[in-house]
C-alpha positions in Angstrom: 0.0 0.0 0.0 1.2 3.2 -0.9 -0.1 6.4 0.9 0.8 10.2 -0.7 0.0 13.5 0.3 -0.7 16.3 -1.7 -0.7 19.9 -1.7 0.6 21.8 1.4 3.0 25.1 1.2 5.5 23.7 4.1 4.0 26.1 6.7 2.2 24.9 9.9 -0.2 26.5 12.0 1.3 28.8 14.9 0.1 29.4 18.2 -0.7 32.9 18.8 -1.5 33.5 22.5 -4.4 35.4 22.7 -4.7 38.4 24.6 -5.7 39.0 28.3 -8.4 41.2 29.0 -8.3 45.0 29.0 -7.6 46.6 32.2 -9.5 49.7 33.2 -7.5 52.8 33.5 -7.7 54.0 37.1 -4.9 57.1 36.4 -5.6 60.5 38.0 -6.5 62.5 41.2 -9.4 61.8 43.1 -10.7 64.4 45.3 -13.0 64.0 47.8 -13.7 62.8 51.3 -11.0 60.2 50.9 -10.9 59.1 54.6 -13.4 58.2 57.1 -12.3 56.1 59.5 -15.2 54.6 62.6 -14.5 53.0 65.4 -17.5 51.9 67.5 -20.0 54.9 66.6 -17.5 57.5 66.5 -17.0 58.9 63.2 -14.3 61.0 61.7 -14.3 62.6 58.1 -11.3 64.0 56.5 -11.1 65.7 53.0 -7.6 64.4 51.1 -6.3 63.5 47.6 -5.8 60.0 46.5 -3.1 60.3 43.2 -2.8 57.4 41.1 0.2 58.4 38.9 1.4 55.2 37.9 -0.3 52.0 36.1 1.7 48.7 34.4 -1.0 46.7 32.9 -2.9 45.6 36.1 -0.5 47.0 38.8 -0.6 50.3 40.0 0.6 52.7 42.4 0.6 56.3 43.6 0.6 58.7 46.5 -2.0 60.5 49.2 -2.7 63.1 51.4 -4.9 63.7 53.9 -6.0 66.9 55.5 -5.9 68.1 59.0 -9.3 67.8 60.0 -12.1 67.3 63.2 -12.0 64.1 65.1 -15.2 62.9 67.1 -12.7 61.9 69.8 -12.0 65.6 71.0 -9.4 66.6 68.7 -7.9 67.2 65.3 -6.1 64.4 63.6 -2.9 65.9 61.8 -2.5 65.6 58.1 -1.1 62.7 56.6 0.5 61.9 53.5 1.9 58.9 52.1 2.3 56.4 49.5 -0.3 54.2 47.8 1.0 50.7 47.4 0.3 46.8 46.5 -2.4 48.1 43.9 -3.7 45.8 41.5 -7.1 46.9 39.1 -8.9 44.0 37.6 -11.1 43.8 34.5 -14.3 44.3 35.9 -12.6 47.6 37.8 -12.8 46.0 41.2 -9.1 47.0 43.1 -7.1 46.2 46.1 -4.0 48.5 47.5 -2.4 49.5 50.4 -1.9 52.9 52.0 2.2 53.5 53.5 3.2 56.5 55.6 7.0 56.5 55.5 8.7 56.5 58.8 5.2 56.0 60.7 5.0 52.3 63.1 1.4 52.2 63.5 0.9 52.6 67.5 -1.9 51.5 69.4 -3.2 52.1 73.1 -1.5 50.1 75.7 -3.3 46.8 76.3 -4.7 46.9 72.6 -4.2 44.1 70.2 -5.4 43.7 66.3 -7.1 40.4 66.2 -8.4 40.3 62.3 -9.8 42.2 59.7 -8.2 43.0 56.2 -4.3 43.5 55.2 -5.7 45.8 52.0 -8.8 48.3 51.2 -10.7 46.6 48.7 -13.0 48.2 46.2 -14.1 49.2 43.0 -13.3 52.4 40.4 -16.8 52.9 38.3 -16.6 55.6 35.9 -14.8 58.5 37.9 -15.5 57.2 41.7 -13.2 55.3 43.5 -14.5 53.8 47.0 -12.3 51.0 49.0 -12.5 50.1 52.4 -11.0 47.8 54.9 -12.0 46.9 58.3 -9.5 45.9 61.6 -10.9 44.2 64.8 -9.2 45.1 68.0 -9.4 44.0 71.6 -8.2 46.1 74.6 -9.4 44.0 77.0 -11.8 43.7 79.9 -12.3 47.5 80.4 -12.4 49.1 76.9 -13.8 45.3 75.1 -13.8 44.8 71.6 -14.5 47.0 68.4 -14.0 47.1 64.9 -12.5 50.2 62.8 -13.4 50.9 59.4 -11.4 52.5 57.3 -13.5 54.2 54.0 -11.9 56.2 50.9 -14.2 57.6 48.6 -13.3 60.3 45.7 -14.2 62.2 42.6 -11.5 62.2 39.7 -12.4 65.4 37.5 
């Protein structure tokens, strides 16, 4: 038996990888009242600027500040500026990052521990809003108990 092929111009198909999906472009200031922060029922609102300056595909990164403002604890909480870190945007525009303030070690009252909560402010970036948020549970035992903070960012990109 004799088998014979015909035709053919020498060339095989290639494997072309096809293409991840687009990631939304989260660039650009957002101005607003960027943090909130609530511990128990106390509630304190600062106005700030969250600057997102940097984006690599899916990975992104900027800087923040926050203004002096009111606490509900009898007090104004200093301004605050820092570094936005660990960001990563995803197709449907849902993101994750971190907030750094260079030099600070996060302090805590004596006899407090963190015992759970989130490591990075999750959210979303739809249209020209971005909202994230994060929460921490802490215990300072028997006398103050248990409570959970709440960290919220919310702002307007022009």
């Amino acid at each position: 038996m004799t088998v014979a092929g015909c035709g053919g111009g020498g060339s095989s198909p290639t494997n072309t990888p096809t293409p991840g999906p687009p990631f939304p472009n989260v660039r650009g200031a957002y101005f607003g009242q960027l943090f909130i922060s609530e511990v128990v029922t106390a509630r304190t609102t600062c106005s700030g600027t969250l600057t997102i300056n940097t984006q690599t595909q899916d990975r992104f990164s900027g800087s923040f500040i926050q203004q002096s403002c009111q606490t509900n604890f009898g007090g104004p909480a200093p301004p605050v500026s820092g570094n936005v870190i660990d960001g990563i945007v995803r197709p449907d525009s849902g993101v994750t990052f971190n907030l750094n303030v260079p030099g600070s070690v996060p302090t805590l009252p004596p006899g407090c521990k963190v015992t759970g909560g989130q490591a990075l402010l999750n959210g979303a970036v739809i249209g020209n809003t971005l909202q994230a948020s994060r929460t921490t549970q802490y215990d300072c035992g028997p006398v103050v108990g248990s409570f959970m903070g709440i960290l919220r960012i919310q702002g307007t990109r022009p």
